[in-house]
C-alpha positions, 0 to 999 in steps of 0.5 A: 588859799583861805577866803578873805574874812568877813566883818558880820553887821548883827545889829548891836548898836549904843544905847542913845535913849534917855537916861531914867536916873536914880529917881526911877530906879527908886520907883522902881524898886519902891513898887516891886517890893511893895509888889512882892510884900502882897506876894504879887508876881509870885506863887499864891502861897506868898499871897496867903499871909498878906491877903488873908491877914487883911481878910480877917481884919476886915472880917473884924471891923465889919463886926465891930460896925455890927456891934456899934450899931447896936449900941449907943456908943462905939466900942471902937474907933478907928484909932483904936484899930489901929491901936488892937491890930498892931501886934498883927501888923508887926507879926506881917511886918516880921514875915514880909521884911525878911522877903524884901531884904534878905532874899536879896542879900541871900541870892547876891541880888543887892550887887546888881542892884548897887551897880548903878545908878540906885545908891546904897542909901536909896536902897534902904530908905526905898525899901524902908518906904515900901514896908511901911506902904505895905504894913500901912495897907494892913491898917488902912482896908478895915478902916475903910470897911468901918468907914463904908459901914458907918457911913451908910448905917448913920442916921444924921445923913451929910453931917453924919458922913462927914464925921466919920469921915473925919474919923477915918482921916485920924484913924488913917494918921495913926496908921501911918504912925504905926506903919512908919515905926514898925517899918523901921524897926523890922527892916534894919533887924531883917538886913542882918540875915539873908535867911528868911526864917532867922530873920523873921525870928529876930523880928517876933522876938523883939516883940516877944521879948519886951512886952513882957518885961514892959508888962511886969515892969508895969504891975510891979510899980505903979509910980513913974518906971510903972508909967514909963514901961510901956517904952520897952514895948513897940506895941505899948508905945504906939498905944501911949502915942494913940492916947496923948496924940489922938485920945484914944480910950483903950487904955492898953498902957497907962502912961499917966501924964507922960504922953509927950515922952512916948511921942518924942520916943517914938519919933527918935525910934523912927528915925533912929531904925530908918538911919540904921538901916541905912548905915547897914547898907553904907557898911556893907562890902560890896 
């Protein structure tokens, strides 16, 4: 005769705590790719890019404050930072987008992600925001090494502190114009591959590929395509939005009077990469 059975209490209970929602999860996922961009948690070798990148712009602008003051006007401004590293900042943009998007798309990741209760458009717009964080930290460390240097250089005391102080608060605006851009265009481009390496591909070609034909574009016609082509190139747009928005005097492009179409483009470009990369996502099967 068998023994009778036995129902063993082993201690699973319902969950009765509070339910975080969307909002948390978007936190969450917004400071673990910005975590993973600086290679945070993972081996150093996903570090050496981010932070030596960031190492050697910093290493630039302690130059340039050697040289500007040594000089009876600055070679540089912070603006025109922004405007000499964005070719660096887009090649940061090109390897550290692919690392937050396609290794989820690689490793069947986005699933688990879109269970619930994060969105597939609070996917993209998080992931969007966390590159731009990223990519606007590439920016921002040697303004503010400028800034330090500058400042503590100046011969006009409080007044000359607070100059420059204004100075890096433009400059730190244009970095996130900057960021903002490259961010939305690199991300959608990063989300058609789950390999790192045919994406990162996608991205540097984008860049490769148009500054060329902007520049040629811009020899062969010195009237209205000639001052226009700078359109077709990322890099030479943001420098046409950092002359007609902030005055700048490093004079990449010549946009002529043609400023506020670089604006008004470069906003439509912004926008228009940011819903991209949320309509990637909505039609994407599950």
């Amino acid at each position: 005769m068998s023994e009778p059975g036995v129902i063993h209490d082993i201690g699973y209970q319902r969950y009765t705590g509070p339910r975080l929602g969307p909002a948390y999860s978007a936190r969450a996922l917004y400071v673990h790719s910005l975590r993973s961009a600086y290679g945070l948690g993972r081996s150093p070798w996903a570090k050496v890019l981010p932070f030596g990148l960031i190492g050697l712009a910093s290493i630039a602008s302690l130059i340039i404050v050697i040289i500007n003051s040594q000089v009876p006007e600055p070679i540089l401004d912070y603006v025109g930072i922004a405007s000499t590293f964005t070719f660096a900042a887009a090649v940061f943009v090109a390897v550290v987008a692919p690392e937050l998007v396609s290794v989820d798309l690689r490793t069947n990741l986005l699933q688990l992600y879109l269970s619930r209760p994060l969105g597939r458009s609070s996917y993209a717009l998080t992931k969007v925001a966390a590159l731009a964080t990223a990519t606007f930290l590439v920016f921002a460390a040697p303004m503010l090494i400028m800034f330090i240097g500058m400042a503590f250089g100046t011969d006009n005391g409080v007044p000359g502190v607070l100059e420059e102080f204004g100075g890096l608060l433009v400059g730190l605006l244009a970095a996130a114009v900057h960021a903002a851009l490259l961010a939305a265009l690199g991300l959608p481009i990063a989300s058609l591959s789950g390999r790192r390496v045919f994406a990162s591909g996608m991205i540097i070609g984008v860049f490769l590929l148009t500054a060329p034909i902007s520049g040629l574009l811009s020899e062969l016609d010195s009237g209205t395509i000639g001052l226009l082509a700078g359109l077709l190139d990322p890099t030479s747009l943001l420098n046409g939005v950092d002359q007609w928005l902030f005055g700048l005097e490093l004079d990449i492009v010549d946009i002529g009077s043609f400023g506020p179409v670089y604006g008004v483009v470069a906003v439509a470009l912004t926008a228009l990469g940011t819903m991209a990369a949320v309509w990637r996502y909505k039609g994407m099967k599950s």
